[in-house]
C-alpha positions in Angstrom: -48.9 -147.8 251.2 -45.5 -146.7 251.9 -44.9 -145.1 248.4 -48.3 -143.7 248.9 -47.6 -142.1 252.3 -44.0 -140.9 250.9 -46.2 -138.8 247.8 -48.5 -137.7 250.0 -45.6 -135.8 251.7 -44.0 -134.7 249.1 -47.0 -132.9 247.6 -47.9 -131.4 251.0 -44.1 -130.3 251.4 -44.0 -128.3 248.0 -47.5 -126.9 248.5 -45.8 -125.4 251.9 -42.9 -124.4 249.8 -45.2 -122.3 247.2 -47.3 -120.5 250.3 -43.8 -119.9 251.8 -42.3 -118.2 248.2 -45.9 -116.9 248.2 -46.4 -114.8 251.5 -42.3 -113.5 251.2 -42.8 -112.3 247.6 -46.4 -110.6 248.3 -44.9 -108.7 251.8 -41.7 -107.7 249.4 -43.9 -106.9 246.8 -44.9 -103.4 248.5 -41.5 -101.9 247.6 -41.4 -103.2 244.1 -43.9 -105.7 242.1 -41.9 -106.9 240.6 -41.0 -109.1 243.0 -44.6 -110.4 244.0 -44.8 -111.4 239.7 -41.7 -113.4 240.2 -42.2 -115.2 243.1 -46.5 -115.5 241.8 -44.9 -117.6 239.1 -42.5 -119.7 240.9 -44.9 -120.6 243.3 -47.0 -122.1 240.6 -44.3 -124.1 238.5 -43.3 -125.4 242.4 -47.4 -126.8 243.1 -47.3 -128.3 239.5 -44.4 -130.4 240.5 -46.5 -131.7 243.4 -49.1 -133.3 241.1 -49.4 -136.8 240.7 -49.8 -138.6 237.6 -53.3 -139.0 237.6 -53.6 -135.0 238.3 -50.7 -134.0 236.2 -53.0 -132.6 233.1 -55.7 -131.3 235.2 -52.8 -129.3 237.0 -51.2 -128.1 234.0 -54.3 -126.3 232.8 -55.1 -125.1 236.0 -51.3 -123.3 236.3 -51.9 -122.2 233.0 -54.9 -120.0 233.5 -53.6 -118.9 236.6 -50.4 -117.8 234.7 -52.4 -116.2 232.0 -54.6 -114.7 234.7 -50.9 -113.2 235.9 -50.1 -111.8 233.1 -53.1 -110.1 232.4 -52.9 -108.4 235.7 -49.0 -107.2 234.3 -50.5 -105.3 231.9 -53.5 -103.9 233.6 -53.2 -100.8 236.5 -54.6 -101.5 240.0 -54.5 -100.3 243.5 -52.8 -103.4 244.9 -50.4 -104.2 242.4 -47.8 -106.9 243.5 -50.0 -108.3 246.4 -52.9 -109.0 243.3 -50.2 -111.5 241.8 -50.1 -113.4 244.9 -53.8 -113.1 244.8 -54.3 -115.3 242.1 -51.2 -117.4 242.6 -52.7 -118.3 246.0 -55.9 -119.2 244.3 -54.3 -121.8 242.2 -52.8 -123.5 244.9 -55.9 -123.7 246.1 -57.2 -125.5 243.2 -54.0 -128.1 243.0 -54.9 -128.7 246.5 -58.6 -129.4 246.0 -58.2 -132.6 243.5 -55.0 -134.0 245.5 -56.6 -133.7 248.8 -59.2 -136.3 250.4 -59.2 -134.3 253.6 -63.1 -132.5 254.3 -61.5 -130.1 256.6 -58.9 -129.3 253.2 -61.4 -129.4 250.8 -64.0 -126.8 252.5 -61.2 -124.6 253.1 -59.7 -124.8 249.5 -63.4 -123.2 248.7 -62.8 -120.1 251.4 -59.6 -119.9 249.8 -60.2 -119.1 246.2 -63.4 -117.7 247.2 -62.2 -114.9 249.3 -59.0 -112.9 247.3 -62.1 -112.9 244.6 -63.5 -110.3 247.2 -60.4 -108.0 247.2 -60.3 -108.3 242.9 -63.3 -107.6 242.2 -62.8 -104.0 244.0 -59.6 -102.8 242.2 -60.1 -100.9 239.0 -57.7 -98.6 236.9 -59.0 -95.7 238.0 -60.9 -95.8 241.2 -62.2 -98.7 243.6 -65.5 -100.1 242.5 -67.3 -99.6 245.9 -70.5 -100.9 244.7 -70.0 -103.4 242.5 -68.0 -105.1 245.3 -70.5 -104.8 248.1 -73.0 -106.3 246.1 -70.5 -109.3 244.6 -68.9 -109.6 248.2 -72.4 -109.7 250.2 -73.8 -112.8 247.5 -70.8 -114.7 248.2 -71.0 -114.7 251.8 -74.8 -115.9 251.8 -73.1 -118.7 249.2 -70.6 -119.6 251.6 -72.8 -119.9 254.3 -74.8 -122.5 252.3 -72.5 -124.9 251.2 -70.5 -125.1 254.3 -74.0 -125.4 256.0 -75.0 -128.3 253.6 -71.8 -129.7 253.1 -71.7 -129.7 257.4 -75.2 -131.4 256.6 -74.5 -134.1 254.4 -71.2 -135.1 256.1 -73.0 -135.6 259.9 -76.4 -137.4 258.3 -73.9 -139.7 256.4 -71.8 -140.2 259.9 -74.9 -140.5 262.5 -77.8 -141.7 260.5 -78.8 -143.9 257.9 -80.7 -142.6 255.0 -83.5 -144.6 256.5 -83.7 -142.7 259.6 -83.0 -139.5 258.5 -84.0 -138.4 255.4 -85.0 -135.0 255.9 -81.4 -134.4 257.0 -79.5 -135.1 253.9 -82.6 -133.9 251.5 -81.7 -130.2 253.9 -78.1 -130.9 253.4 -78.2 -131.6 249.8 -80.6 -128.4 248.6 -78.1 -126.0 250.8 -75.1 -127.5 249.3 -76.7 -127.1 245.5 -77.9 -123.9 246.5 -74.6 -122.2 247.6 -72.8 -124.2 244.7 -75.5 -122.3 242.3 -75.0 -118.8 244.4 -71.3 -119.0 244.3 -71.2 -119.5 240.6 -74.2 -118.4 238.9 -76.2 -120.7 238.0 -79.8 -119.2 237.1 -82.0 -118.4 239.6 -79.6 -117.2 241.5 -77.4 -115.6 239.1 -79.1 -112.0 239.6 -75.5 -111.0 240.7 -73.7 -112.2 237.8 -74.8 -109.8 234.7 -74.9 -106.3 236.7 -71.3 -107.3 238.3 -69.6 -108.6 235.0 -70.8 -105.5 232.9 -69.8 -102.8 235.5 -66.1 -104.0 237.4 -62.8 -103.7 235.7 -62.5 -106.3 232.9 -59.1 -107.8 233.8 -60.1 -108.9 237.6 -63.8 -110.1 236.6 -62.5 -112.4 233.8 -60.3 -114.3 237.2 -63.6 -114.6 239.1 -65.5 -115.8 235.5 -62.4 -118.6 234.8 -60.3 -119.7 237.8 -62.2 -119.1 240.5 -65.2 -121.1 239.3 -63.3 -124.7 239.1 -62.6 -124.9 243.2 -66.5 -125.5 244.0 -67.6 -127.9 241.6 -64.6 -130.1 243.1 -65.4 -129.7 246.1 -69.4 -130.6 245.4 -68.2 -133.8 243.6 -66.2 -134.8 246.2 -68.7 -134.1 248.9 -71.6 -135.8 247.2 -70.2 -139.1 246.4 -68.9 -139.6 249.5 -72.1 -139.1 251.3 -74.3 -140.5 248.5 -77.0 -142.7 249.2 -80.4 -144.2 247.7 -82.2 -140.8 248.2 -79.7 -139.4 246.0 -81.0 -141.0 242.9 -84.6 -138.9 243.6 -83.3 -135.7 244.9 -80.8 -134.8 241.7 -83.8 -133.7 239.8 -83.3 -130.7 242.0 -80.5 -130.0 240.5 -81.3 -131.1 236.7 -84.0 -128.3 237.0 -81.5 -125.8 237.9 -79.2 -126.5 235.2 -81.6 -126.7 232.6 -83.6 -123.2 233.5 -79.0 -121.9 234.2 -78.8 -122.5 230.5 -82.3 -121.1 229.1 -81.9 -118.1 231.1 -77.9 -117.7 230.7 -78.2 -118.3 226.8 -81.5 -116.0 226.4 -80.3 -113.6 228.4 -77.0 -113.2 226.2 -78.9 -113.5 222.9 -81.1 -110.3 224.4 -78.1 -108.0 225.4 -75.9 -105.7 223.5 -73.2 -104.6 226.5 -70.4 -106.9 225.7 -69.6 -107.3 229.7 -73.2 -108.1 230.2 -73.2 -110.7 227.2 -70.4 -112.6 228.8 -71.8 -112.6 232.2 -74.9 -114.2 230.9 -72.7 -116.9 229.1 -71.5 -117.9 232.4 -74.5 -118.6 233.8 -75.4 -121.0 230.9 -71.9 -122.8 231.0 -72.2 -123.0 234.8 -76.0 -124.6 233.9 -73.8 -127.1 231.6 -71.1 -127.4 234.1 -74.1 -128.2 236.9 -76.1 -130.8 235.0 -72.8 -132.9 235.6 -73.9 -133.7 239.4 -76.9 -135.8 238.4 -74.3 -138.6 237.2 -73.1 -139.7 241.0 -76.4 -141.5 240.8 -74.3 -143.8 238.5 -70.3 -144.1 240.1 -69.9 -146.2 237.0 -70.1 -143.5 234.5 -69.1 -141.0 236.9 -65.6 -139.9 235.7 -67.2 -138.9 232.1 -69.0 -136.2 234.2 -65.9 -134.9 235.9 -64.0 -135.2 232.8 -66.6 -133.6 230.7 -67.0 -130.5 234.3 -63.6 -130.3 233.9 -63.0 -129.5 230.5 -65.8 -127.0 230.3 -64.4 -125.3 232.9 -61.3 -124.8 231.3 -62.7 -124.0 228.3 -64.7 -121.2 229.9 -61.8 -119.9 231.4 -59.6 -119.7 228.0 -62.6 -117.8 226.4 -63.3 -115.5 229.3 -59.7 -114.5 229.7 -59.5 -113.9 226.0 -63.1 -111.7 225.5 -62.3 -110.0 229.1 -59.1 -108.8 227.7 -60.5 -107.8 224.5 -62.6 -105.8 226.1 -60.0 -103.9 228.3 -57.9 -103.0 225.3 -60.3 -102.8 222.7 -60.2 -105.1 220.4 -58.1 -108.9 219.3 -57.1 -110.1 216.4 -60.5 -112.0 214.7 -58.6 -115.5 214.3 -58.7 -115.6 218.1 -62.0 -114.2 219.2 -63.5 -116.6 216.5 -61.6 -119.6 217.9 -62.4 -118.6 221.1 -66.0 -118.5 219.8 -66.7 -121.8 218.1 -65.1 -123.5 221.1 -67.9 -122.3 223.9 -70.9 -123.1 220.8 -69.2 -126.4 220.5 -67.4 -126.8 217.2 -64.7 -130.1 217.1 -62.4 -131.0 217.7 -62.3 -127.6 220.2 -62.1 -128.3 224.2 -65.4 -126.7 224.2 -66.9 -130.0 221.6 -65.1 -132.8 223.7 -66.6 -131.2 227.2 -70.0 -131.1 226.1 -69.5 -134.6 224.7 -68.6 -136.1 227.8 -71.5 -134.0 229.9 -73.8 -135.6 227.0 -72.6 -139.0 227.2 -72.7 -138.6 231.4 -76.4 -137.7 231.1 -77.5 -140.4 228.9 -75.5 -143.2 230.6 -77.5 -141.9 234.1 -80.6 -141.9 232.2 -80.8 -138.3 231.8 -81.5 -138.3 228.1 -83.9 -135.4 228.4 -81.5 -133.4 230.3 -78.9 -134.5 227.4 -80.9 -133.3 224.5 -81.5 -129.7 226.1 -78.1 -129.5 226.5 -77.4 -129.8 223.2 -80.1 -127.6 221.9 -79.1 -124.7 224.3 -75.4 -125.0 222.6 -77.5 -124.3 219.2 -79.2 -121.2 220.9 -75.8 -119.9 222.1 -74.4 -119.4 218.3 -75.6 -116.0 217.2 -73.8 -114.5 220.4 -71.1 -116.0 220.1 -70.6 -115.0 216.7 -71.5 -111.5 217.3 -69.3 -111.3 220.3 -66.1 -112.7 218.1 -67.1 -110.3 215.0 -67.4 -107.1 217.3 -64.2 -108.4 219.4 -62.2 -109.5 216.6 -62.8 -106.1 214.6 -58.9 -104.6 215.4 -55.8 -106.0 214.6 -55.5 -105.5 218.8 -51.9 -104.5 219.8 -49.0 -106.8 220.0 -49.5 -108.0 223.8 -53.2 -108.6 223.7 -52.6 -110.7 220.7 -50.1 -113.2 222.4 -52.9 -113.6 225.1 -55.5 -114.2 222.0 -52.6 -116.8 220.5 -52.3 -118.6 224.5 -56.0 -119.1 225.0 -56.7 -120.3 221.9 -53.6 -122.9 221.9 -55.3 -124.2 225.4 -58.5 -124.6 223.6 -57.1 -126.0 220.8 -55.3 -128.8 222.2 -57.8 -131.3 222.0 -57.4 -131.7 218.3 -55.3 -134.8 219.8 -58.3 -136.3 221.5 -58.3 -136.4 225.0 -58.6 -139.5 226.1 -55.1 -138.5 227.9 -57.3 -136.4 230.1 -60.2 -138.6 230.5 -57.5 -141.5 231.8 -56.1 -139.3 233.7 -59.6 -138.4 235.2 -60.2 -141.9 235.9 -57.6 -142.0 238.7 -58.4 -139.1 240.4 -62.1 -140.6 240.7 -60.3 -143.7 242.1 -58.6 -141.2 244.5 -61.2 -139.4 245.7 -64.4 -140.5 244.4 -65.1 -143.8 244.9 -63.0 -145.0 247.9 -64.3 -141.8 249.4 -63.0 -139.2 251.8 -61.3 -139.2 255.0 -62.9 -137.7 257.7 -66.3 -138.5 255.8 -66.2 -142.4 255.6 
């Protein structure tokens, strides 16, 4: 317990280092940006060496999409640029924090946190603010956070004053909030109306931040939350949410097979990989199996992030070199031994294991549905040789995707601790 304690400190003293190198290198940042980049990046290498060793991988990737979120700002024009660095850097922070912390008051503000620069990104542009594609992106994710701190507020007191006995209607209110903000905040189909329109009109470089990091935050937080409150209803109330995932990844993959506007393509992906990414909640009605699901969460979230940083920029500068975008490609349809095969494994196995079979099998047949677009998108991508910078982003997206030809059962071990952490023994200030 003492070793424990001593950690625990340790991590929260290097967070409070990185805000510290954080909020001096964005104020200096005004007179040069330099300076914000620098200290952006040091700030991230410092929360890494805060991880544990049950959350050193899952740390790793997340520093290294922030990082190549980074550097795709460097090479983009804004109004903001410096304080944009610190931005994203901020919003990684916030994700190390999520997964170390078992704190409810930490973990619902980690969600603010890499919720809310998203607000400010989303508005820059090389040319111009976008004025309206912000308002509309900024006023969803307010009526989003409003849910899931509602529901999460929900669960948290029915699990505290009531039984599931005597209050049933309380946690069944809590639950369908939470899910419902979770969806919102994300994308997930029927409430993804914001996610197309948005993804298709605002500056490429900040949208592919909202489409990769800032998407990993909530589904942590949802995990966390729902274990720790679960109880027998639970079992009859996750076909809520199967039913969301499944019409997420008919309508996501449809919608992307129908359009042309390569912005709008990709927005429509995300809302099928967030329909993938959702049909992992259904397994906390099984804590057995339930580290397959966050392991198999996790590493679709990742691999959505490699591949929306990599089309995103392709987009901005007009073309990749093919071996990339097709990587890139055959990783989100599925194709071993690519992160994108190993995630939807695990999600598979999760499902079937928490007698979800049916949810399992569409699943898999939406990955089949997804090919042609996927395809298309890496063909019409991949068509220039792309200059020499946008290349080295193609080559570091598609070594993070590719780094599961060793199979990862380094991650999934790694996984199993953290569910130890936080999962089962659940949450202070919750139970």
């Amino acid at each position: 317990m003492a070793l424990m304690a001593l950690e625990l400190g340790l991590t929260n003293s290097l967070l409070l280092i990185s805000i510290i190198i954080l909020t001096l290198g964005a104020a200096f940042s005004i007179k040069d940006r330099r300076i914000g980049f620098i200290a952006s990046i040091i700030a991230i290498v410092v929360s890494v060496a805060s991880l544990t060793a049950e959350t050193y991988f899952y740390g790793v990737f997340v520093a290294a999409i922030g990082l190549l979120n980074i550097f795709c700002l460097y090479i983009s024009q804004n109004q903001i640029k410096g304080i944009d660095y610190a931005l994203v850097a901020l919003m990684v922070l916030a994700t190390v924090w999520v997964i170390l912390s078992n704190n409810f008051a930490v973990i619902l503000a980690t969600f603010v946190l890499v919720s809310v620069p998203t607000y400010v990104l989303v508005l820059t542009g090389e040319k111009d603010l976008k004025l309206e594609v912000g308002i509309k992106y900024i006023t969803f994710m307010v009526f989003a956070t409003v849910l899931f701190l509602i529901g999460s507020l929900l669960l948290v007191f029915s699990s505290q004053v009531f039984s599931a006995q005597a209050s049933p209607i309380l946690y069944i209110i809590g639950y369908v909030f939470l899910i419902l903000g979770l969806s919102l905040e994300v994308g997930v189909a029927p409430l993804h109306e914001w996610v197309p329109d948005v993804f298709a009109a605002a500056d490429a470089i900040p949208i592919s931040i909202v489409a990769s990091l800032a998407k990993i935050v909530p589904f942590i937080v949802a995990f966390k939350i729902l274990i720790a409150t679960s109880t027998p209803l639970t079992e009859s109330i996750t076909l809520f949410t199967a039913f969301l995932a499944v019409v997420s990844m008919f309508v996501g993959n449809i919608g992307a097979l129908t359009s042309r506007e390569h912005g709008r393509v990709l927005g429509y992906s995300t809302v099928a990989n967030m329909g993938y990414v959702l049909a992992t909640l259904v397994a906390i009605v099984r804590l057995e199996f339930v580290y397959l699901a966050i392991a198999g969460a996790l590493l679709q979230l990742f691999a959505n992030s490699a591949g929306k940083i990599g089309f995103f920029t392709a987009i901005k500068k007009e073309g990749m070199g093919s071996p990339f975008t097709y990587a890139l490609a055959l990783s989100f349809i599925g194709m071993p031994p690519l992160m994108g095969f190993w995630s939807k494994l695990f999600i598979t196995l999760s499902l079937v294991n928490s007698g979800y079979l049916w949810l399992a099998v569409l699943l898999v047949l939406n990955s089949a549905i997804s090919v042609p677009y996927y395809l298309r998108l890496a063909r019409e991508l991949g068509k220039g040789r792309g200059t020499g910078i946008v290349n080295l982003i193609g080559l570091l997206v598609t070594l993070l995707v590719i780094v599961t030809l060793y199979p990862p059962d380094w991650f999934l071990q790694g996984v199993k601790g953290v569910v130890v952490m936080f999962g089962i023994s659940g949450i202070s200030g919750i139970s």
